[in-house]
Phi, psi and omega in degrees: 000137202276153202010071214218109177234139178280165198248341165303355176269314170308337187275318191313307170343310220257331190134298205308313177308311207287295185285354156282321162300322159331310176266340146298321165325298178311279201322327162318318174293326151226099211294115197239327201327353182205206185263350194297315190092001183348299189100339194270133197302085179303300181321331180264029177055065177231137234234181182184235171304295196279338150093028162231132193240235185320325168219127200310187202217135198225131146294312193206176155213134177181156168317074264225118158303355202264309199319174183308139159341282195304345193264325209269335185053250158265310185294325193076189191265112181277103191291165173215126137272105175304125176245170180073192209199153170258000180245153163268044208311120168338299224273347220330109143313338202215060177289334176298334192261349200241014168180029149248221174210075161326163171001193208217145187267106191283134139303135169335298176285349167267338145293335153276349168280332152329305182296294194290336164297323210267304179311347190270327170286000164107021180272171189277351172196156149267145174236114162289115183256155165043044163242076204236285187274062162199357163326290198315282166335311175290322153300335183299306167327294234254023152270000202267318173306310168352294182291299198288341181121014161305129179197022149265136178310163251177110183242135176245097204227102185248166161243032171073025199258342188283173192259168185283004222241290167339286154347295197298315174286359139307320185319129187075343185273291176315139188255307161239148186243113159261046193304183192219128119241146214269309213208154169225338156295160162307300189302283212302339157319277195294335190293303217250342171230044139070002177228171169229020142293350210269337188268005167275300203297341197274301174321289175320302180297323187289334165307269181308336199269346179276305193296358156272343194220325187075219177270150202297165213175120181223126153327138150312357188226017175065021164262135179318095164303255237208110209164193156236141191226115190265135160268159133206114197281130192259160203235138163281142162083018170224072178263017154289324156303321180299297184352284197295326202282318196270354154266336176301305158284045182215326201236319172284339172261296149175135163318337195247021170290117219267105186226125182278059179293110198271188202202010212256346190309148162227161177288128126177201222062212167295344186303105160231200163306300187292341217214067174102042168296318168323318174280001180278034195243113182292176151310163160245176198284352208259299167350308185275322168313327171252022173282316192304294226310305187322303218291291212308316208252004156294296206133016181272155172226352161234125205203131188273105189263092157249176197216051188248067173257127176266331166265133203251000000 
């Protein structure tokens, strides 16, 4: 990205990086890294919800073509999938990885030679996947990408399950947060991604992650500076959830909040005939027609209107 310098090179400069990892570290040891609250000593690998302990654990890495316009650009987005998960999602598209026992556990310096391969390969950013219980790590990585000549802007692609704490030793380092919310009652919550903490925790991230960041900012060359870029995967049969989530943002957050209403959902996970049979479905088109109208009619004004629905 043409001038384009992180700000995370000033915090390494001043110290200020150095003392975030420090204190992220600390926070392991009775482990707050996320809303579960565990308590368990991660530095002593000791594992709880998310089943990771002293160092993260990444499935893949690679330029990743599928993301949003603004993030892939010509080159794509160097994605990190981060494995396992702190939510229990029924439907998980990417159940081998967030809640089997997915990919192998990386060192700090080897997490940054992740980074710096994927900038060496042309992408336009790193996107951190699935790292809501690895911030401490990840913050550990990135004097070390640093040191190597890191100087991409930096996606933060969540599904909003984080604590605020977490949040905070981002500031300034994340450049754009691409979070996903998924549910906005409790009940609807606990049945399906297994905590009914999550639409308090989700409200509270979105809130901090716009006061760090603001409204998406798109480049003269159509790539994403700096901001937020919202998902939201529309569920069959629950566009009272889309209802409430696209008023929240629209009216607690910002009209000019940049939300991707996906239409992609499928049965999978736990998801069968026998099992959440209501989720045994794809969406329909008049389902995604009326997720855009909700969306319009909270008051967002920017929102990604597709039609790639195979069910009428």
């Amino acid at each position: 990205m043409r001038d384009y310098s992180p700000n995370y090179l000033f915090l390494h400069r001043s110290g200020e990086l150095q003392r975030r990892v420090d204190k992220g570290l600390a926070e392991l040891e009775n482990c707050r890294a996320c809303p579960w609250e565990c308590g368990v000593n991660r530095l002593n690998d000791e594992k709880m919800v998310c089943r990771i302990g002293r160092y993260a654990r990444v499935s893949s890495y690679f330029a990743h073509f599928g993301e949003e316009d603004c993030l892939r650009g010509r080159n794509g987005s160097g994605t990190i999938f981060f494995a396992r998960c702190n939510l229990r999602c029924v439907f998980c598209q990417n159940f081998d990885i967030s809640q089997q026992d997915a990919g192998k556990e990386v060192s700090p310096q080897r997490l940054a030679e992740m980074m710096l391969e994927l900038q060496e390969q042309g992408c336009h950013n790193i996107n951190w996947v699935t790292p809501e219980h690895v911030v401490p790590q990840i913050l550990e990585a990135l004097p070390h990408a640093i040191a190597g000549g890191l100087r991409l802007p930096i996606v933060y692609n969540t599904s909003a399950f984080d604590s605020l704490e977490s949040l905070r030793l981002l500031d300034g380092i994340v450049d754009i947060y691409m979070p996903d919310f998924k549910y906005w009652r409790e009940e609807k919550a606990k049945r399906y991604l297994k905590t009914g903490k999550y639409p308090a925790a989700a409200r509270a991230a979105f809130k901090e992650m716009h006061r760090q960041v603001g409204d998406l900012v798109i480049n003269a060359e159509g790539l994403a500076q700096r901001g937020l870029l919202v998902r939201h995967l529309v569920m069959p049969g629950e566009l009272e959830e889309t209802r409430e989530i696209m008023r929240f943002l629209a009216e607690e957050i910002s009209p000019h909040t940049y939300v991707n209403i996906m239409s992609q959902y499928y049965p999978a996970g736990k998801v069968d005939g026998a099992h959440y049979p209501e989720l045994n479905r794809r969406i329909t088109s008049a389902e995604l027609r009326d997720a855009y109208a909700l969306a319009r009619r909270a008051g967002l004004q920017r929102f990604d209107e597709r039609r790639g629905i195979t069910s009428s």
